[in-house]
N, C-alpha and C positions, 0 to 999 in steps of 0.2 A: 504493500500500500504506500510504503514511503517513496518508494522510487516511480512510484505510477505521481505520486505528486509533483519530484525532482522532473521528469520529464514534460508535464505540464507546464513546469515553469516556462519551458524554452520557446515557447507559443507565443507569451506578452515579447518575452527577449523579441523575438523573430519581428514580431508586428512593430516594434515600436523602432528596428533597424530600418524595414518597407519603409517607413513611414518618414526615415530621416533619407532615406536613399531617394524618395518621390515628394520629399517637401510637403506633404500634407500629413500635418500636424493633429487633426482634430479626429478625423474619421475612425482611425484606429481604436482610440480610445471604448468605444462602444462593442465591439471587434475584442478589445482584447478581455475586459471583463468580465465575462463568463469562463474563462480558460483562467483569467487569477484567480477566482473566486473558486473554482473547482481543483485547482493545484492547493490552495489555502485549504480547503476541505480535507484530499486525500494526504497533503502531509499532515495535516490535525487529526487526522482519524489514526496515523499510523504511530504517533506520537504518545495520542491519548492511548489506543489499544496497547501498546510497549509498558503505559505507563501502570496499565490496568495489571496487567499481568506479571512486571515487577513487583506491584504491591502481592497479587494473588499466588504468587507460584516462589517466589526467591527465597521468602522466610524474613527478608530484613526488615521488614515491619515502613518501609518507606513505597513511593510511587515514584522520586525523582532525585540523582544524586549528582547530578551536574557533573557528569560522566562529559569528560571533552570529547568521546564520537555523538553522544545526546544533543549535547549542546550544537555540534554542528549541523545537524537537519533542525534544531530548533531556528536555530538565525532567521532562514531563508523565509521561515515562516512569519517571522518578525515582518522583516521587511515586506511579506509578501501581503500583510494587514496593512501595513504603513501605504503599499501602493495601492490596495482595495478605495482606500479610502481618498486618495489622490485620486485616482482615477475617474468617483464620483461629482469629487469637487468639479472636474476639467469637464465632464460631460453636461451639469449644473450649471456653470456658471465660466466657463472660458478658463479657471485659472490652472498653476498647475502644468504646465506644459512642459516644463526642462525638466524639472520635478520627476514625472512621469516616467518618463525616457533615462532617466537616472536612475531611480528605481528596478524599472524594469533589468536593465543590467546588468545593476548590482543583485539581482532578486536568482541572478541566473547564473553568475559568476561566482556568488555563494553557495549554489548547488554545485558546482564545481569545486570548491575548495571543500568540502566536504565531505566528497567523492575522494579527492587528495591525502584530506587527512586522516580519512577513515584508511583504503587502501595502499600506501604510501610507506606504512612502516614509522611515519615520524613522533606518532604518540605513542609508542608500542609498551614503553615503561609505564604511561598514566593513565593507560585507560586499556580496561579491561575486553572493549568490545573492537580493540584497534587490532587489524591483521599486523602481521609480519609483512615485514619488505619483500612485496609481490613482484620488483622490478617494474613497476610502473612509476615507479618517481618522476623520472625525465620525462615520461611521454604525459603526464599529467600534467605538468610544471609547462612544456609546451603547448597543451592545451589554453590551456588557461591564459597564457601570456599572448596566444593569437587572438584568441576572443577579445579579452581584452583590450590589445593593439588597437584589434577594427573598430571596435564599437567608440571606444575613446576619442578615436579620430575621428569618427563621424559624428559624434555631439559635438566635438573640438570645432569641426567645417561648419555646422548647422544652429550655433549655439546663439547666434544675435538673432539667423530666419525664425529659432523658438522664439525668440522675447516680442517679435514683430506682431506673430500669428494670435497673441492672445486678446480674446475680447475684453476682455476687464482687467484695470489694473492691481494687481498683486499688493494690496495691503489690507490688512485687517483693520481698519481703525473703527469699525465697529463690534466693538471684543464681545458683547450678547449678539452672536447669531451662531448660524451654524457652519456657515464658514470658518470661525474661528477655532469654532471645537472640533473640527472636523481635521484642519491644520493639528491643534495640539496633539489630538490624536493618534495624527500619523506621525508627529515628532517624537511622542512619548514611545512607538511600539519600535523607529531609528533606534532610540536612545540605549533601549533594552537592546536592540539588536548590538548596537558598537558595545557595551559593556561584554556582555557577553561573549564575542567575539575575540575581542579584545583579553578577556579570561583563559578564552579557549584555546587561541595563541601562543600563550604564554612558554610554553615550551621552546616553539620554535625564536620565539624572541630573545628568551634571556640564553639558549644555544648560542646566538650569535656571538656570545660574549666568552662562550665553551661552557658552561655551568646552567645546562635546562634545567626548567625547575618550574613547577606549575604551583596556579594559587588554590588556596583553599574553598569548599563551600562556603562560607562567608564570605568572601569575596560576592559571591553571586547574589548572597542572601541582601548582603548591604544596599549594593548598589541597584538593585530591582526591585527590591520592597518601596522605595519611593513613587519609582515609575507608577508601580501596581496601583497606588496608592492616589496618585494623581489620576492615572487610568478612571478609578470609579468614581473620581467627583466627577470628570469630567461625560461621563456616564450616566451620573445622575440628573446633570446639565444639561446634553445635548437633546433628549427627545421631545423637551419644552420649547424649543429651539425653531426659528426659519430661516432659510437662509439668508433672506434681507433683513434678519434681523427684530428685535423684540423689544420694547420697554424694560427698563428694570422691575417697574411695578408687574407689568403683566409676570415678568418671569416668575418674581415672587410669589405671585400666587398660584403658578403653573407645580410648582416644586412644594407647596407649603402639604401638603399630603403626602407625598412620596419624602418629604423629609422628616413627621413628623413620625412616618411610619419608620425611620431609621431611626427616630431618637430614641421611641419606645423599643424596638428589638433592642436597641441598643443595649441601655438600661438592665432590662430583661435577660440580658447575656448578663451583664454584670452582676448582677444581683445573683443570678447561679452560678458566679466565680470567675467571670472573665475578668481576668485581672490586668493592668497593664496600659496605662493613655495610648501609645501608639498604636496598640493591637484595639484599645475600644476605638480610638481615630476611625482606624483601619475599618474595621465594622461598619460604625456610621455608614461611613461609605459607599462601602459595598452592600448594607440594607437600605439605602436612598436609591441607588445606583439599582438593585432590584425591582423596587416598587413602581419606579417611573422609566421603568422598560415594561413591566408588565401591563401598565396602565394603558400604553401605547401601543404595546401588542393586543390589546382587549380593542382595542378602538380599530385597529388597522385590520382587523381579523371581520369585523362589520362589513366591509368593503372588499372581503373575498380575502385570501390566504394568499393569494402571487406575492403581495405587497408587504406582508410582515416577518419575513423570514433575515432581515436584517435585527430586529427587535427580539426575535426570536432567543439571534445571536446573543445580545447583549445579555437578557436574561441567565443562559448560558453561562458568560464568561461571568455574572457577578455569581451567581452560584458555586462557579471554582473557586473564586476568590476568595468565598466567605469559609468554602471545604477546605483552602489550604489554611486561612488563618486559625481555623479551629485544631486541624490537625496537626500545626506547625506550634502553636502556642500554648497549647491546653492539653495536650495527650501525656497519659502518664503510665510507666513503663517499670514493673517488678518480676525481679528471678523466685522461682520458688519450684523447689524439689518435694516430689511426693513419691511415697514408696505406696506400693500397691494396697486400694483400701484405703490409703488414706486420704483426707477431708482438710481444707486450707480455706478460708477468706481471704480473697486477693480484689481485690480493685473494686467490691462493691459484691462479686461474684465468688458464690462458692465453689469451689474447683475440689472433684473425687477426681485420683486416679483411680477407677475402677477394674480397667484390662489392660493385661498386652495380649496382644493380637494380630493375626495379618488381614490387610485389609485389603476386601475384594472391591473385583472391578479395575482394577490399575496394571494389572499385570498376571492373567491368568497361568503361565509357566511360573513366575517367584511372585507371589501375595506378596507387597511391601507389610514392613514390621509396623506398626501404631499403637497408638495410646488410647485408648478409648476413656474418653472424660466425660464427667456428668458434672453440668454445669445448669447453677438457680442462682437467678437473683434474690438478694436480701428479703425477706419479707415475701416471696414467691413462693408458691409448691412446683410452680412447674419445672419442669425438669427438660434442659433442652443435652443433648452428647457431640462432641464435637473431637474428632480423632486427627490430631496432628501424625506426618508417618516418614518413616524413612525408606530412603529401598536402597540396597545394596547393589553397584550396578559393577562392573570391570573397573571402572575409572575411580570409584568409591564409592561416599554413600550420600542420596540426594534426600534433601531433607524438606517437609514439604509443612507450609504453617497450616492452620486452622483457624476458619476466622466465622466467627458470628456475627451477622449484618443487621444491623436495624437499623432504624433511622436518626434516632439519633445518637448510637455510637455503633462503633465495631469494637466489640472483643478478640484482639489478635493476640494467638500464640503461636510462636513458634517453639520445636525442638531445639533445645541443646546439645544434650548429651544425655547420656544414660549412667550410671553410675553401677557398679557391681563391685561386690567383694570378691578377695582371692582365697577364701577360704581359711585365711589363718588371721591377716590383718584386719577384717573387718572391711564395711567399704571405701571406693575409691574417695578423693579428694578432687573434685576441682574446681581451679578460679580459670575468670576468664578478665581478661587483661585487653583494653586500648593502648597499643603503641605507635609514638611517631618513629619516625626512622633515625637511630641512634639512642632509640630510651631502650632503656632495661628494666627487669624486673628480679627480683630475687622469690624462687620458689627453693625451698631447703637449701641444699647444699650447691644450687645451681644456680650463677646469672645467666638470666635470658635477655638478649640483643638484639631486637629486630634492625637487619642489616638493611636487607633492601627487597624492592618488589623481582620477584621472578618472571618473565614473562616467557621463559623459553621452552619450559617446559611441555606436556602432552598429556592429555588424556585418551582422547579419541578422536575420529574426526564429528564435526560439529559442534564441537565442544571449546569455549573461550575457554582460557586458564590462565591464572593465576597462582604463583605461588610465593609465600614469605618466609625468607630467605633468617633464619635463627642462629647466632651463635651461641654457641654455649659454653661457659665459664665458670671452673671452681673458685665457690666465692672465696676459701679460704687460701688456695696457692696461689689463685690468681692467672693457673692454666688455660690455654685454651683445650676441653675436650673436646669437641667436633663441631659442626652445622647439622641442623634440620630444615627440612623444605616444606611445611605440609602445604598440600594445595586446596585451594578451591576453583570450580569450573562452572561454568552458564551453559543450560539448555533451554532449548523450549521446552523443556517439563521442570526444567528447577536447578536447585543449585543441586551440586556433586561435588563429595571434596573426597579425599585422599591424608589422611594423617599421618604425621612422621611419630617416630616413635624410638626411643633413647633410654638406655641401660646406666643408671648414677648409683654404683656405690650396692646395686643388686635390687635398685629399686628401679619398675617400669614408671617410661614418664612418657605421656601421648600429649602431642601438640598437633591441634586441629584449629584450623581460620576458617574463623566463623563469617568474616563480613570484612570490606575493605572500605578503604574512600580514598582511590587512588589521587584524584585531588589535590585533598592534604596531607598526604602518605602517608596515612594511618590504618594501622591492620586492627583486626579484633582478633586476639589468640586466646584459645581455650586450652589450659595446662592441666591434666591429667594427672595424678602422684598413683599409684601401683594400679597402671593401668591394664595387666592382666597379659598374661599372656595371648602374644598373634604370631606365635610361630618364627618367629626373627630373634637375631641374638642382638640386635643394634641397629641404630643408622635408622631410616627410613624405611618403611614397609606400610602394605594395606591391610583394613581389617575389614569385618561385614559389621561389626562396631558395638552390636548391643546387643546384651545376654540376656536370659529368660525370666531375671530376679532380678531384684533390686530397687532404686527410685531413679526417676527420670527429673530432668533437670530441664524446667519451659520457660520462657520470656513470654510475659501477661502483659500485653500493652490496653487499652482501653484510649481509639481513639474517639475522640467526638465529633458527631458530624463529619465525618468519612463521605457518605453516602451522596452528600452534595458535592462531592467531586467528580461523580461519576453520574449523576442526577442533570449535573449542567457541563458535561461533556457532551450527552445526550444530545441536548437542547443546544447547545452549540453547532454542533456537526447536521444537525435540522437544521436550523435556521441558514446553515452555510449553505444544505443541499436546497430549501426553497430558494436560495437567493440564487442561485447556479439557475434555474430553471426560469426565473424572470427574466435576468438578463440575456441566460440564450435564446428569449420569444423576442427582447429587445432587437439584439443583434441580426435573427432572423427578418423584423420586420424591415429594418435599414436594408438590407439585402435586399428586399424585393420591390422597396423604393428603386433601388438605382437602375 
């Protein structure tokens, strides 16, 4: 789906070269519309789908980790709103013209560089979903640099015939209309685009110096939470909005319901724990920014359905907005091990392990292993089960969460670990440890080092991998005793990892990575203390990982409002597909004009 949108893109590119090659500037524009708006769709669908089923299938308890191959099919899509909305304006109202053609370029040449850095090899240490050096470096790199040569030059030749061709001139100084928000808007989704880019980058930039080095999620967090943030006023703004413009009064009172409806969710969030000004800001918001897109979809829907599949949209994206600030801000996250039969309160929720078991349906030759839980809310009799599982496959063992959906939260678990005794000590021990690259940890009589990310490793084919690279060190000589490697690998069915495993002193010690964030090079290692015999004397090896006794070891997250991020993906990817379909009757009617 992603690539069906990458290829889309090259339609606006194509039309808006015609267009500088034949000097007519306006035509195009109607022409090219329907091919942005349905490139914008299929890489939003294939973005959101990725996103949906990292949350659902990986176990990390997230939907988005600003992964630099992520981020680069994310850009194009930036941009590719940023020129939606340009495009409008030029069809509206004349303006917009260089704008357009710049966009469009840039909207296609980002799909190229994407292409680059995904197959290219040059993220191959920070990002988990990057190939290996395919031997397409150069012929990418030429790519790229011819396109852009032509295209450059031909804005460079055509650049003053653009400023001629426009009917109106190019200033906002009427800031209440919707010209103008219409402008911000496409500035705001640029701005995201260059931060992000700019992030994503980063390897190849600070290389230049010999010393790549990528920035962290926060970085992305920082600088696009404003944008977001400006995004849904301006959302809340624009549907009150004409293009020639409004009174401040009338605006006032066009907005005085859809904001008063934000004040009170607002509030209302607060008073059930939303803690935090920027995050209630945020809110505000994005429930103003809801209210008066729905209001205006209820009205544009009176006049037949072609016409509100823009409104559609906006509902949409403020629904994601309000899913991530809830899930970003307010979710709360506890370890807790249960031996079999036994009964815990965790997060509101009482959690029995009840069984281990294999769980049918996944794999009729090997039944993956599972947990079968019995889960009630406080105060509740009902009883809902919910079996997080693993399955042992050649490459290791893939570990799959369980998640309970409602509306207004998700109860996510994932597995950890299993824990078993060796029959004479009693049971295993383990912690699980975040390290940046160069911190250590002391587990008994061993420092542990996370050196650096592994990316060369194998599991199978279709399979990413990953693996962190451990030294290990007697704390007391000061030795080094060896390296471990354990890995983890991505499928479309989940994660698979691979555990190393090390002999100190006649005690077994299992190191299994759990989660990465290649990012800000930080691994998540889970340390094992007598982790049992797997047939090896040392060094690295595979196990099928969990015995028939013992407790199981889960990560209980409790996010809120989850559901509205996949609620107004919906409603997004709607509203984009009716918009695809007005303007390809638009563009077909122009056609049979001429």
């Amino acid at each position: 789906i992603v690539f069906i949108g990458y290829a889309l893109y090259a339609v606006p590119f194509a039309l808006a070269m015609a267009a500088l090659v034949r000097q007519e500037y306006q035509a195009w524009v109607v022409q090219a519309l329907p091919w942005t708006v349905a490139a914008w769709l299929f890489l939003g669908a294939g973005i959101l789908i990725g996103a949906k089923w990292a949350y659902a299938t990986l176990g990390w308890g997230g939907y988005w980790g600003w992964d630099p191959v992520e981020n680069a099919s994310l850009v194009p899509w930036l941009t590719g709103g940023a020129l939606m909305h340009t495009l409008i304006m030029q069809r509206e109202r004349g303006k917009m013209v260089r704008t357009n053609v710049v966009l469009a370029t840039v909207s296609f040449l980002l799909v190229l560089y994407a292409t680059f850095l995904t197959r290219s090899g040059v993220l191959t240490d920070f990002s988990v979903h990057s190939f290996n050096d395919l031997g397409m470096s150069g012929i990418l790199v030429l790519v790229m640099a011819v396109v852009a040569l032509i295209a450059l030059s031909l804005i460079a030749a055509r650049w003053s015939a653009m400023t001629k061709s426009r009917n109106y001139k190019e200033s906002y100084e009427r800031v209440v209309s919707r010209d103008f928000t219409f402008m911000l808007t496409a500035t705001l989704f640029a701005a995201s685009a260059a931060v992000t880019i700019l992030g994503t980058s980063a390897p190849i930039l600070t290389g230049l110096t010999g010393n790549p080095s990528s920035v962290g999620t926060s970085f992305y967090n920082i600088t696009n939470a404003p944008i977001g943030f400006a995004l849904a006023l301006v959302m809340a703004v624009c549907p009150h909005l004409a293009w020639t413009g409004a009174s401040v009064a009338r605006l006032a009172r066009s907005i005085a319901a859809p904001t008063a409806f934000g004040l009170v969710a607002t509030v209302a969030a607060a008073m059930a724990g939303a803690r935090g000004i920027w995050f209630q800001l945020f809110l505000f918001a994005s429930f103003s920014a809801l209210a008066g897109n729905v209001l205006v979809a209820v009205k544009r829907f009176r006049g037949g359905i072609r016409k509100m599949g823009g409104w559609v949209a906006h509902v949409g994206v403020a629904f994601i907005l309000l899913g991530i600030i809830a899930t970003s801000a307010y979710s709360t996250t506890r370890q807790v091990e249960l031996a079999i039969g036994q009964e815990q309160e965790v997060l509101g929720w009482s959690i029995k392990y009840a069984a281990r078991e294999a769980v049918e349906g996944i794999d009729a030759t090997a039944p993956p292993t599972g947990w079968r839980l019995e889960l009630s809310r406080a105060g509740s009799s009902r009883v809902r089960t919910a079996t997080p599982y693993v399955r042992p496959t050649r490459q290791g063992m893939l570990r799959h969460p369980a998640i309970v959906s409602m509306l207004a939260h998700d109860l996510y678990i994932s597995p950890l670990d299993e824990q078993t005794g060796d029959g004479t000590s009693g049971a295993a021990h383990t912690h699980q440890h975040v390290l940046a690259k160069g911190q250590s940890v002391e587990e008994g009589n061993l420092r542990v080092e996370f050196v650096a990310f592994d990316m060369s490793q194998h599991m199978g084919e279709g399979i990413m991998v990953v693996g962190a690279t451990l030294k290990l060190t007697d704390v007391a000589s000061g030795a080094e005793l060896g390296v471990v490697t354990p890995l983890l690998g991505f499928t479309s069915s989940g994660k698979v990892q691979e555990d190393a495993y090390f002999d100190a002193s006649g005690v077994r010690m299992g190191f299994s990575l759990t989660a990465i964030d290649a990012g800000a090079g930080l691994a998540q290692v889970l340390i094992t203390t007598d982790a049992g015999d797997t047939g090896g004397t040392g060094g690295t090896g595979e196990t099928d990982g969990f015995a028939s006794s013992g407790s199981v070891l889960l990560e209980v997250s409790n996010k809120p409002f989850a559901s509205l991020l996949w609620i107004g993906s919906v409603l997004l990817l709607l509203g984009a597909a009716i918009a695809v379909v007005r303007r390809a009757q638009e563009a077909a009617a122009l056609d049979r004009q001429r």
